[in-house]
PLY file of the C-alpha trace (Angstrom):
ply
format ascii 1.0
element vertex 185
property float x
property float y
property float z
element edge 184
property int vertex1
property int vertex2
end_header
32.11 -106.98 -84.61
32.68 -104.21 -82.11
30.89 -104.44 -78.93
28.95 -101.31 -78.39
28.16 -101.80 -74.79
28.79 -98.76 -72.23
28.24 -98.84 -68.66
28.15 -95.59 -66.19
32.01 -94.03 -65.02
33.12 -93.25 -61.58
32.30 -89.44 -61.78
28.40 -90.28 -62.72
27.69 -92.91 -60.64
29.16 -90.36 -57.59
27.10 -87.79 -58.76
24.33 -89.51 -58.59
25.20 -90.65 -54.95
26.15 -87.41 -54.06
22.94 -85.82 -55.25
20.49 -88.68 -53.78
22.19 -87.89 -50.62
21.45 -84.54 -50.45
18.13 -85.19 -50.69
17.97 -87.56 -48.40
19.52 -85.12 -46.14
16.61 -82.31 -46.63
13.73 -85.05 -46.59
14.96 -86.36 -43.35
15.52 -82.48 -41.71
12.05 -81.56 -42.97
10.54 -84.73 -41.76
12.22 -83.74 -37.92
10.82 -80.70 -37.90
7.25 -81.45 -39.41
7.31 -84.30 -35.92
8.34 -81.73 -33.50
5.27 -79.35 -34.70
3.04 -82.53 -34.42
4.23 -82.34 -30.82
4.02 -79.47 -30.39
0.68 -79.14 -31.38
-0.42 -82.34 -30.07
0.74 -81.36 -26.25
-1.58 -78.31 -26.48
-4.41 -80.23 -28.00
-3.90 -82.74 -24.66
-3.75 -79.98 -22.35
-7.20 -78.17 -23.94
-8.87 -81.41 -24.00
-8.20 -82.32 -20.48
-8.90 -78.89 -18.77
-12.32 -78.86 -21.26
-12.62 -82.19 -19.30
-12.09 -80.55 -15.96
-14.58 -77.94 -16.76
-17.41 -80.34 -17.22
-16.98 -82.21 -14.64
-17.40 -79.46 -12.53
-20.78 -78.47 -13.70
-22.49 -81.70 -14.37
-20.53 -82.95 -10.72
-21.92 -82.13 -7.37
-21.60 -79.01 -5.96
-19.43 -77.75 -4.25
-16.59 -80.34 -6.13
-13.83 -78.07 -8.10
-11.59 -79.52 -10.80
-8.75 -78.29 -12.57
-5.56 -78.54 -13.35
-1.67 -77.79 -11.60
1.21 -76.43 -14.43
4.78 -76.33 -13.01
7.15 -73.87 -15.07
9.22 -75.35 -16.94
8.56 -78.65 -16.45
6.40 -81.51 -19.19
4.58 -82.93 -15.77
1.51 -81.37 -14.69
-1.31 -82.49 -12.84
-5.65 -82.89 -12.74
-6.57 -81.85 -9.42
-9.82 -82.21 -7.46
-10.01 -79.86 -4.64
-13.50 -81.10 -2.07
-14.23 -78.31 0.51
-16.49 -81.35 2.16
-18.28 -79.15 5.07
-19.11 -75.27 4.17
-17.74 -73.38 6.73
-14.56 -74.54 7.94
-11.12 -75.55 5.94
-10.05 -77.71 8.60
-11.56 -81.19 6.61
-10.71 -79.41 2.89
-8.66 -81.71 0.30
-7.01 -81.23 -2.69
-6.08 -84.24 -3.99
-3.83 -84.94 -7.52
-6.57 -87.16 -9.47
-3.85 -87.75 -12.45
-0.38 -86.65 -13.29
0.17 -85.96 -17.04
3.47 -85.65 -18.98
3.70 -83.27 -22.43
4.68 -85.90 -24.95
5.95 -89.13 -25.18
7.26 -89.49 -28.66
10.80 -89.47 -30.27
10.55 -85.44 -31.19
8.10 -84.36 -28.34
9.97 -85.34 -25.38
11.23 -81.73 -24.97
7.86 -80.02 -25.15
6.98 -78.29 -21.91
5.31 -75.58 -20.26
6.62 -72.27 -20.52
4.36 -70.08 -18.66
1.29 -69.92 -16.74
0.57 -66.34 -17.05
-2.53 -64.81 -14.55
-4.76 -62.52 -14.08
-5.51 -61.29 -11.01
-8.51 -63.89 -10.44
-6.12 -66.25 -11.32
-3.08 -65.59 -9.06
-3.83 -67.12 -5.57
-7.46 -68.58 -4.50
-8.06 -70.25 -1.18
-8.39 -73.22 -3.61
-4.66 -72.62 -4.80
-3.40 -72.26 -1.15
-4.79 -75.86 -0.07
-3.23 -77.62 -2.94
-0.43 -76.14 -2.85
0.27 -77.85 0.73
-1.19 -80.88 0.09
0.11 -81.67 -3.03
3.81 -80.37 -1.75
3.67 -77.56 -4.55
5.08 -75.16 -1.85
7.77 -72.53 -3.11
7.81 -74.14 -6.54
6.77 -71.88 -9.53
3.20 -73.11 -10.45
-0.27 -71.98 -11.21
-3.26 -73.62 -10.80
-6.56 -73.26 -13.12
-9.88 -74.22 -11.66
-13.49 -74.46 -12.77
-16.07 -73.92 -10.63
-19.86 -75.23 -10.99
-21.30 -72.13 -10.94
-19.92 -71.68 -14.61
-16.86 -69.58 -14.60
-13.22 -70.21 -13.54
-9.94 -68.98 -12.90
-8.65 -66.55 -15.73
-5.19 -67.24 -17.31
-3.06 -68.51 -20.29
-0.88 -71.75 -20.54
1.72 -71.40 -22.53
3.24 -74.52 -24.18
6.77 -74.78 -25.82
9.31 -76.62 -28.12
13.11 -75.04 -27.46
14.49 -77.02 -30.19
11.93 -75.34 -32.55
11.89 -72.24 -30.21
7.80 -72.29 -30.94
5.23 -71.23 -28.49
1.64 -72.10 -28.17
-0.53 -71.01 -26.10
-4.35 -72.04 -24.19
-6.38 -69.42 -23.06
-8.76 -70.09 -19.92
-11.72 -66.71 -19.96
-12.85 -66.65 -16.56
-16.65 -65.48 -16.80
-17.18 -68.32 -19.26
-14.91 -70.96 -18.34
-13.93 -70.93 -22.02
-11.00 -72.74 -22.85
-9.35 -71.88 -26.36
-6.48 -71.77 -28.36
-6.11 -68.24 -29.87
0 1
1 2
2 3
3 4
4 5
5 6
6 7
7 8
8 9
9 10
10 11
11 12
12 13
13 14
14 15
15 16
16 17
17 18
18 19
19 20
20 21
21 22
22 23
23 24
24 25
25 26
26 27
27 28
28 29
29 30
30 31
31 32
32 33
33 34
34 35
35 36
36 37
37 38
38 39
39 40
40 41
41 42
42 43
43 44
44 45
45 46
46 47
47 48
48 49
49 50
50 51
51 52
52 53
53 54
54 55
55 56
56 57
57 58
58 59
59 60
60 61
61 62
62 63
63 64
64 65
65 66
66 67
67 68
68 69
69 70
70 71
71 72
72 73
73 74
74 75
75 76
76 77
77 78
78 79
79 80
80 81
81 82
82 83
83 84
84 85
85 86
86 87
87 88
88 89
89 90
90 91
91 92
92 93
93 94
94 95
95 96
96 97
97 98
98 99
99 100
100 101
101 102
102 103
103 104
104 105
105 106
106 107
107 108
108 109
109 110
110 111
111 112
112 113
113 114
114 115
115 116
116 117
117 118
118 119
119 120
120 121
121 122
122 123
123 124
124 125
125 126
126 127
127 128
128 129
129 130
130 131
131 132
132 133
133 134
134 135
135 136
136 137
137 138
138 139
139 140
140 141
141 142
142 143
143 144
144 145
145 146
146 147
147 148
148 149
149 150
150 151
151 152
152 153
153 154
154 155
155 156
156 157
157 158
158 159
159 160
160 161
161 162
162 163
163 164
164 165
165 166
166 167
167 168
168 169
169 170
170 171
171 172
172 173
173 174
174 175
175 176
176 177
177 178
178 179
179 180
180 181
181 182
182 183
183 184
């Protein structure tokens, strides 16, 4: 009676390794890179919902209350602001206070999503609004923009660009001032 019984060599069993490792390999790359767009996207998402937050609170808020938002170049942190001009008139008793500082992602992959740009138009450059916060909130000589709605219905004009260096992706929010419309083109 010969025994007929074969098992697998060396050579296939390290082929077999060799192979499952290589897809390992490209299951775990693509599964990086499909987390970092997730944060990507997800940081954007967070900044449109929040300013669209900002925006309504300014109209459905008593006038003359202004909300909005503070972006710092190159930084994740940025920052709701509520600026209170309190009498007409005079700017001595103005505030502009920080109502809640944000940071772009939190995860694993998303920790290195920040903002790239606050691009302006010319509404959106410097405000009387912008000035005040800016020295109350100690924003002075540091590259920032601000973006504020007002309860009349419009707001300051201007993109927000967020990125990912490790993907090298942009994304950006787009603020229309006449319409206080806040999208992502």
């Amino acid at each position: 009676m010969r025994n007929e019984e074969r098992g697998f060599t060396l050579i296939e069993m390290l082929t077999a390794m060799a192979l499952s490792a290589i897809l390992l390999t490209l299951a775990a790359a693509s599964l990086r890179h499909f987390s970092m767009v997730q944060a990507l996207n997800g940081a954007v998402d967070e900044v449109a919902s929040h300013l669209r937050r900002a925006q309504s609170r300014s109209v459905s808020e008593s006038h003359p209350l202004v909300y909005g938002a503070w972006f710092e170049r190159g930084s994740p942190v940025w920052r709701l602001v509520r600026f209170d001009p309190k009498v007409a008139g005079t700017t001595a008793d103005d505030a502009c206070t920080s109502e809640e500082s944000r940071e772009l992602g939190t995860g694993m992959f998303s920790s290195r999503v920040r903002i790239s740009s606050v691009a302006a138009d010319t509404s959106f450059a410097d405000t009387y609004e912008t000035g005040v916060c800016r020295a109350a909130l100690g924003a002075a000589g540091v590259e920032n923009q601000f973006v504020f709605f007002y309860a009349r219905g419009d707001a300051t004009a201007g993109q927000v660009t967020v990125e990912h260096p490790t993907l090298g992706r942009t994304r950006a929010i787009q603020v229309t001032g006449l319409t206080a419309r806040v999208e992502k083109p």
